[in-house]
C-alpha positions in Angstrom: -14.7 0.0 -9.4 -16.7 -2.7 -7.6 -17.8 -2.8 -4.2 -14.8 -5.3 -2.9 -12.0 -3.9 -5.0 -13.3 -0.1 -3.5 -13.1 -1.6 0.0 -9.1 -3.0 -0.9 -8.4 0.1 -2.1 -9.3 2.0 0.8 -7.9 -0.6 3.7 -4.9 -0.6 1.6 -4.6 3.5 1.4 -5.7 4.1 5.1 -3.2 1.3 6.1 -0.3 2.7 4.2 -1.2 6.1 5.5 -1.2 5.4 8.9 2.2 4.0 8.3 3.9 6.9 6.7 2.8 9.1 9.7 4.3 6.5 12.0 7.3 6.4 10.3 7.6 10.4 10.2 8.3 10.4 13.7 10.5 6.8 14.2 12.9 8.4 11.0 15.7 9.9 12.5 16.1 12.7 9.7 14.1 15.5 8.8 14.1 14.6 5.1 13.3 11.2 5.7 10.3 12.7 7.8 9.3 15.3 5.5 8.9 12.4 2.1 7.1 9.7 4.7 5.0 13.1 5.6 4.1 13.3 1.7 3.4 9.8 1.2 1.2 9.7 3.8 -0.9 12.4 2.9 -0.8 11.3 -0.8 -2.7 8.0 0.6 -5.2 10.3 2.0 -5.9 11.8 -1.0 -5.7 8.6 -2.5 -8.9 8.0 0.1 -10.3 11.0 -0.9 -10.6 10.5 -4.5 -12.4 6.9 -3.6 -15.4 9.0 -1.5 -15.8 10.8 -4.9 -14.3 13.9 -3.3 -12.0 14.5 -6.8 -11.2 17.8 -6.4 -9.5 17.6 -2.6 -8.0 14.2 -3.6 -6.1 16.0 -6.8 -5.5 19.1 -4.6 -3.9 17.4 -1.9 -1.5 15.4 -4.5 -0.3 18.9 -6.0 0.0 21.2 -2.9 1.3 18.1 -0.8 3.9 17.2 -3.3 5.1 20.8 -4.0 5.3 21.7 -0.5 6.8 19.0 1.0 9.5 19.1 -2.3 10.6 22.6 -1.5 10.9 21.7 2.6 13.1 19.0 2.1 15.1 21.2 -0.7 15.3 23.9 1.8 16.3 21.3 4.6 19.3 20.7 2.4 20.2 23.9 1.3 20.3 25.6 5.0 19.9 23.3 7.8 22.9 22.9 10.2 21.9 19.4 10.3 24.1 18.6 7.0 21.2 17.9 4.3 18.9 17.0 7.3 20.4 13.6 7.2 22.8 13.7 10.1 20.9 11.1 13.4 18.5 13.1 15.6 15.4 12.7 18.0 11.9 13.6 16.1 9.4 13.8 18.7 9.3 16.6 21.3 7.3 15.4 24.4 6.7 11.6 24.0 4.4 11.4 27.1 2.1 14.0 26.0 2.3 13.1 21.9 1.5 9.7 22.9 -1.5 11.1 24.9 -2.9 13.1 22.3 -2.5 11.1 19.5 -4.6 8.3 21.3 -6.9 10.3 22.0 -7.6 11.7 18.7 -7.7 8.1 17.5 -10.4 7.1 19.9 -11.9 9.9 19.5 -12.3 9.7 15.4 -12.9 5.9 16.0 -16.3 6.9 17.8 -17.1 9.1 15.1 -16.8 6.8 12.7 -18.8 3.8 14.2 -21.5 6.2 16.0 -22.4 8.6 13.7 -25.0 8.1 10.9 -22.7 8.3 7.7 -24.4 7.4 4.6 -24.1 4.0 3.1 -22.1 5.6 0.3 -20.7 8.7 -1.3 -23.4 11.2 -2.7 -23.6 11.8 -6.3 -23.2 15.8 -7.2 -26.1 15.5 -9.7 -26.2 19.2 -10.2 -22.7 19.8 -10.9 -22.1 22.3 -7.8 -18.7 21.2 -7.1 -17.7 21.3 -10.4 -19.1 24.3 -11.3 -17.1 25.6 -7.6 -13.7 24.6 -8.4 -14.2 26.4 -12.1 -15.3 29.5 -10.3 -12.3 29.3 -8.0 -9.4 28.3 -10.4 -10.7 29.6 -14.0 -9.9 33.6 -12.9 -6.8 32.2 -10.9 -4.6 30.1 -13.0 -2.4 32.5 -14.7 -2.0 33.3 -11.2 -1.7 29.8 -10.1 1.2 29.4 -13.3 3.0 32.5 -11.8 3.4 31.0 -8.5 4.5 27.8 -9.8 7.4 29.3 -12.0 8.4 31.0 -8.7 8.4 28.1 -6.5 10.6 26.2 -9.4 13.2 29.4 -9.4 13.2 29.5 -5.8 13.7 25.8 -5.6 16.7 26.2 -8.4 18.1 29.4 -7.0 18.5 27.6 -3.3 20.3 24.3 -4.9 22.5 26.9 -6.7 23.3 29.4 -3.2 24.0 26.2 -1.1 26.4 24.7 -3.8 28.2 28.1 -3.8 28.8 28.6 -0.5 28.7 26.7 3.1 28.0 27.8 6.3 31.0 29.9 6.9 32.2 30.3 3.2 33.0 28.8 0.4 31.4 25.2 -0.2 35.0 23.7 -1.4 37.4 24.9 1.8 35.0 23.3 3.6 32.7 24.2 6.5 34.8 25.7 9.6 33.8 28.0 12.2 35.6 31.6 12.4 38.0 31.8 15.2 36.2 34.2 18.0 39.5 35.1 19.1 42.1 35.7 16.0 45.1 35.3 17.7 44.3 32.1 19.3 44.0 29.5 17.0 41.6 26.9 20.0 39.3 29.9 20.2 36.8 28.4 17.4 33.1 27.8 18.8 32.8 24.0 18.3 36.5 24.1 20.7 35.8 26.1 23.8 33.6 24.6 26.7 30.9 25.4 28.6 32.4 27.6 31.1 34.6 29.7 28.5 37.7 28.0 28.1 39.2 26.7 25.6 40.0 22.5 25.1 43.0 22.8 22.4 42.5 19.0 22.6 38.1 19.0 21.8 38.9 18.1 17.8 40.4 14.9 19.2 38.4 13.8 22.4 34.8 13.5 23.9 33.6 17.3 22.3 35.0 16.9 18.8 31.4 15.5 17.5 30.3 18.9 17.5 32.6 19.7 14.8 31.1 17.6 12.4 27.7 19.1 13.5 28.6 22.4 12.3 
């Protein structure tokens, strides 16, 4: 690639990157968050691959992708939040988030105009890295193949346990709380109030969100 087109590449891959992590924390699902999570750091490997830096630009794509896969399967399988997709707040302590993550962006912005970084990527002439990531994988990958089969099981066999049953039983009778009390039927969790006491009329009214939330 020439000069320019490297320089598009890159603006266009730290752009989009920068975007997927803002949209991870304006999504109001967890699944939503945890794909813009991957897509952003697929950009950065993107980035990394341009700086010549192969192998943690290909390593990124495949852990990044599985990980990130088996969270959002998970998220569907066993959240209370139905599939992760039910409305809810991301971010945990704007006014201190938005304090750090300014300063982290100032502070890696005088990094990157102060310090003396080389006018381009350095060429591994002598093979080093090469001859590293060979070293590392070439005793590991049957290893490597045995933890991938896993993760695919474990992926399958959590589709299959959250298709068979629900939170409180089986998937097709629905998803109901047990009564605490058994003889009163306005004795389920998502019914009875704060202080103890049961609202035989929450399903209908102000509380009977919760339900659905269950």
């Amino acid at each position: 690639m020439t000069g320019l087109a490297v320089d598009i590449a890159f603006w266009t891959f730290a752009v989009a990157a920068a975007w997927f992590g803002w949209r991870v924390f304006r999504t109001d699902s967890m699944v939503r968050a945890t794909f813009c999570l991957l897509a952003s750091f697929l950009n950065v490997g993107a980035i990394m691959v341009l700086l010549l830096a192969e192998y943690l630009g290909v390593a990124m794509f495949f852990m990044m992708s599985v990980e990130m896969v088996v969270m959002a399967i998970f998220m569907v399988a066993f959240m209370m939040n139905p599939a992760g997709l039910n409305p809810m707040e991301m971010v945990h302590q704007p006014r201190a988030a938005i304090a750090v993550g300014i300063g982290a962006a100032v502070g890696l912005g005088v990094v990157a105009v102060v310090a003396d970084l080389p006018p381009a990527a350095l060429l591994d002439e002598a093979g080093t890295i090469r001859a590293l990531g060979n070293e590392l994988m070439g005793a590991s990958m049957l290893l490597m193949e045995v933890v991938g089969v896993t993760l695919v099981a474990t992926m399958v066999g959590a589709v299959v346990l959250s298709s068979a049953s629900g939170r409180y039983g089986s998937a097709d009778t629905g998803s109901v709380p047990p009564l605490l009390d058994p003889d009163d039927p306005d004795s389920r969790p998502d019914l009875v109030s704060a202080d103890g006491e049961g609202d035989a009329h929450a399903g209908h009214g102000g509380h009977g969100g919760h339900g659905g939330h269950g």
